[in-house]
Structure formats: C-alpha cells, structure tokens
C-alpha positions, 0 to 999 in steps of 0.5 A: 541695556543687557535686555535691549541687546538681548532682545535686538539679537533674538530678532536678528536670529529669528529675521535670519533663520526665516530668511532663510527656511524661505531660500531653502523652498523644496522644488519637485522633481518637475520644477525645472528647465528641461530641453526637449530632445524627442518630438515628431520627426524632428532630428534631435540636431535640429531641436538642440540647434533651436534651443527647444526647451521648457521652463517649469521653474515658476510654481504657482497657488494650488499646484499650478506652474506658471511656465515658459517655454522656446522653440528659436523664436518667440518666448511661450508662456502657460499654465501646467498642472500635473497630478500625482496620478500621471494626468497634466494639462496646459491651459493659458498658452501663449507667446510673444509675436515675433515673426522669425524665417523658421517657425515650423517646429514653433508652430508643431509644438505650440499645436500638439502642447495643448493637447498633451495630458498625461507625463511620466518621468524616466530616470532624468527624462520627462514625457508628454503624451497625447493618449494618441501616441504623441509625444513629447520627450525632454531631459533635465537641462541640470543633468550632468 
C-alpha cells in the first residue's frame, strides 16, 4: 500500500513540476502588445484615439509570430519574422472585413506593414522601417 502512495504522489509531483515548467515559457522581449505611437504624419492623438497597436504575443514553429494587429476597425492578423541581425518580414496579412467611416489610417498602415524589413529596439520602443526612411514606432503596452 506504502508503494501505491508512494508511487501516486511521485506522479502527481512529476504532473505538477511539468505543469508548471510549461506555464513558466520565456517570452522575448518582441513577444508582446505594443501601441504604436509614431507613423507618417498621423498625430499621436489620433493614433491613440484608434487604439493602434500590434499584437506579437502568439509565437509560432521556427521563429515565426503569428500576430494581430488594430487600427479602430478591422482586426488584422500576419506572420512575422524577425531575425537577430535586425531584418523582419511580414508575410500572410490580413483582416476581418468590416466597413468603418474612418479607415485611413487602416488602409496607410495595412499598406506600408508589408514593406517594413528591419526592427530595432530602444529601450521600451520597437521601430519598423522600410529601407526608405519609413517608420513605424510602437512602445510596450506593459511599460509603466
């Protein structure tokens, strides 16, 4: 019976340790929200007004991101790949289809998205940019 327990309560130990090595995953410092406060000529006032942010949260296989973004319409969904030497690439885009009064800013940023290629990051800020001189600036919704 002694053998039982003790075999019952290694299990439950070795369930409870597993559980939780796979709750406690390591993000990178890209893998999350971030609100986008720098893009064209647009005011910030008017991006925080749309709620303009990206989502990085989903990591994939092969250091892929599936991710989200929102620019006060339509919920935009992508693939992302960024690699240690700066370079990024969004492939896969697009969104849900909902017709909206103002979708400028929707329709700018779904356009210049895909042609960002390479990120850095400053401090709590992550930037896009084109090899144009566009960019796009966001800072970490968790950023106190």
């Amino acid at each position: 019976m002694k053998r039982i327990a003790l075999a019952v309560s290694g299990f439950l130990a070795l369930a409870f340790v597993l559980n939780c090595s796979s709750a406690a995953r390591i993000t990178l410092p890209l893998e999350r929200e971030w609100m986008l406060v720098s893009f064209k000529n647009y005011p910030k006032e008017d991006l925080i007004r749309h709620q303009a942010k990206i989502n990085l949260k989903a990591p994939a296989e092969d250091g892929e991101i599936r991710g989200g973004a929102f620019m006060g319409c339509n919920k935009m969904f992508f693939t992302a790949v960024f690699k240690k030497n700066g370079t990024a690439k969004f492939s896969d885009i697009g969104s849900t289809l909902m017709a909206c009064p103002d979708m400028k800013l929707e329709d700018d940023f779904s356009e210049s998205f895909e042609t960002m290629q390479h990120y850095h990051l400053e401090g709590h800020f992550l930037v896009l940019d084109d090899n144009q001189g566009n960019i796009m600036k966001f800072i970490a919704s968790d950023w106190d």
